[in-house]
N, C-alpha and C positions, 0 to 999 in steps of 0.2 A: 504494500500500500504506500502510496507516495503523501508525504509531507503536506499538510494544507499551506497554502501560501496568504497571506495577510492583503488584502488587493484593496481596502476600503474600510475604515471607518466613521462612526456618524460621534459630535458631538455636543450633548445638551446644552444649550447655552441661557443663561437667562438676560447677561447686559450686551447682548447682539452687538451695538455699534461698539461701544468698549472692547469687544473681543476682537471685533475686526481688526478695529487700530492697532491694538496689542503686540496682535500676532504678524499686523503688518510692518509697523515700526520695527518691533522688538529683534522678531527672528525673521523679517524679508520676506515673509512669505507674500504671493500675488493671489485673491480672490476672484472670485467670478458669482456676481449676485445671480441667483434661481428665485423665480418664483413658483413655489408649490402650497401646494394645501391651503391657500389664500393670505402665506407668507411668503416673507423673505427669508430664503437660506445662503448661506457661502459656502464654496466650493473652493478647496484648494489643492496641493500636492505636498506631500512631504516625501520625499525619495521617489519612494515606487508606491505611495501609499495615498489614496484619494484618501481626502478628508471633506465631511461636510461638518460646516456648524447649525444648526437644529434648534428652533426656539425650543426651549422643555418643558415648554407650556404639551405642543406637538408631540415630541417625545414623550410624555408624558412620564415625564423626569423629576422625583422632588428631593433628589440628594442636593445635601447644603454644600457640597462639598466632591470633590473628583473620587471614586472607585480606585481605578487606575493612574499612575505617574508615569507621564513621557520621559526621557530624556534626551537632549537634544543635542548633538556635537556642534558647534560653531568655531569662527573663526579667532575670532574676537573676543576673550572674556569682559575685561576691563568696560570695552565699547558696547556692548550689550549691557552690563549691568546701569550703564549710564544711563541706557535708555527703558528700563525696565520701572522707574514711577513716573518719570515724565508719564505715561501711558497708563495710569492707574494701574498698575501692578504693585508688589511688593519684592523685598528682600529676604531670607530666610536664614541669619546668621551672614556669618563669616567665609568666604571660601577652604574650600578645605583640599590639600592636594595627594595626589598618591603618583605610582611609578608611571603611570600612562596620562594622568588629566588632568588639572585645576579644574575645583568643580563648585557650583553652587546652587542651592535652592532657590526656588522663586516662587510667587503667585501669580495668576494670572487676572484679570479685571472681576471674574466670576467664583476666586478663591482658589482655583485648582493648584493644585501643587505640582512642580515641572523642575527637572534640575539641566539646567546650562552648561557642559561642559566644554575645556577646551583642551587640544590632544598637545602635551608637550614633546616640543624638539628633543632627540633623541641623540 
């Protein structure tokens, strides 16, 4: 039996235009507004991975809070964290580093928790 492959996830969002920004400022990602179910959703790509974001009204979503924690490889740590409350997000402590990353927790506008890393020169 082969391996399931990850091709798509969906996620609940409750401060939409806040997330957008976020994720557009923060980590560069590019949207693409849908209209479905007599909303708006956003459509974006991380890797090889469609993402939508999902009012959780729709979804019929009432966690306060993320299930799941992404993490994200970037280029930049320093430059991202700078831009990480301009955009209503937060900080999560101090970075913390090991043999492969400088790493650090975040928030995102909707509270979820995500950690930023950045892969050190070897």
């Amino acid at each position: 039996m082969n391996k399931p492959t990850i091709t798509g996830m969906t996620i609940a969002v409750t401060e939409m235009d806040k997330m957008v920004t976020f994720y557009s400022q923060v980590l560069q990602l590019t949207f693409e507004e849908l209209e479905m179910y007599g909303s708006k959703l956003f459509k974006t790509r991380i890797g090889q991975i469609e993402v939508l974001f999902c009012p959780a009204e729709i979804a019929q979503n009432t966690a306060k809070q993320n299930r799941h924690q992404l993490d994200f490889e970037i280029s930049n740590l320093n430059e991202t964290i700078s831009t990480v409350e301009k955009y209503h997000g937060s900080i999560m402590g101090e970075p913390t580093q090991d043999s492969n990353h400088i790493q650090v927790g975040i928030k995102d506008p909707d509270n979820n928790s995500l950690v930023i890393k950045q892969r050190l020169e070897n």
